[in-house]
C-alpha positions as CSV (number, residue, x, y, z in Angstrom):
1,X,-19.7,98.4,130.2
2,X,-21.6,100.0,133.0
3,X,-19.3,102.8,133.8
4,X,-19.2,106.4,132.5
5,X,-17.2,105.1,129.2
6,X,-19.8,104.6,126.1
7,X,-18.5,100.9,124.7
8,X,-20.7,98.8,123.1
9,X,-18.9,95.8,123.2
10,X,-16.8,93.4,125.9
11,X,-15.1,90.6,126.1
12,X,-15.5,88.9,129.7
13,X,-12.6,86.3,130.4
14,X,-11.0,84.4,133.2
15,X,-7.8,83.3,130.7
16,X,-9.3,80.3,130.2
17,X,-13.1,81.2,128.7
18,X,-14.0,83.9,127.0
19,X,-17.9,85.8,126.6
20,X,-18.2,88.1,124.2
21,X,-21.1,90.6,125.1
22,X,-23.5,93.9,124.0
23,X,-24.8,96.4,125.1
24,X,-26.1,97.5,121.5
25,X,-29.5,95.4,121.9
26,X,-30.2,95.3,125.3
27,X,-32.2,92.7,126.8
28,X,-36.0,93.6,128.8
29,X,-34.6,93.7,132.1
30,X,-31.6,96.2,130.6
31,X,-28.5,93.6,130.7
32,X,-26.1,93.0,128.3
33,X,-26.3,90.2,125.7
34,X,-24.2,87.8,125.7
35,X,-23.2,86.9,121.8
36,X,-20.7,83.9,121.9
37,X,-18.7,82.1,124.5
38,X,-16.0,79.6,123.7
39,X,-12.4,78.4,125.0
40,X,-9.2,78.5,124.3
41,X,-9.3,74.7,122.7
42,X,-11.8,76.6,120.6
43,X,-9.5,79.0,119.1
């Protein structure tokens, strides 16, 4: 979300877990924010 694309949404995942993040309301020191994270046994 960093790069030279303009996204303003991610999903972060290792297979397993997943993060869903923004870049629309960044937080004071500039980072994404991370909206929901949750698990496949979530789904």
């Amino acid at each position: 979300m960093r790069q030279v694309l303009q996204v303003d949404w991610g999903i972060l995942t290792n297979g397993k877990e997943f993060e869903v993040l923004s870049k629309s309301g960044l937080d004071e020191n500039g980072e994404e924010i991370s909206l929901a994270t949750f698990g496949l046994d979530d789904l």
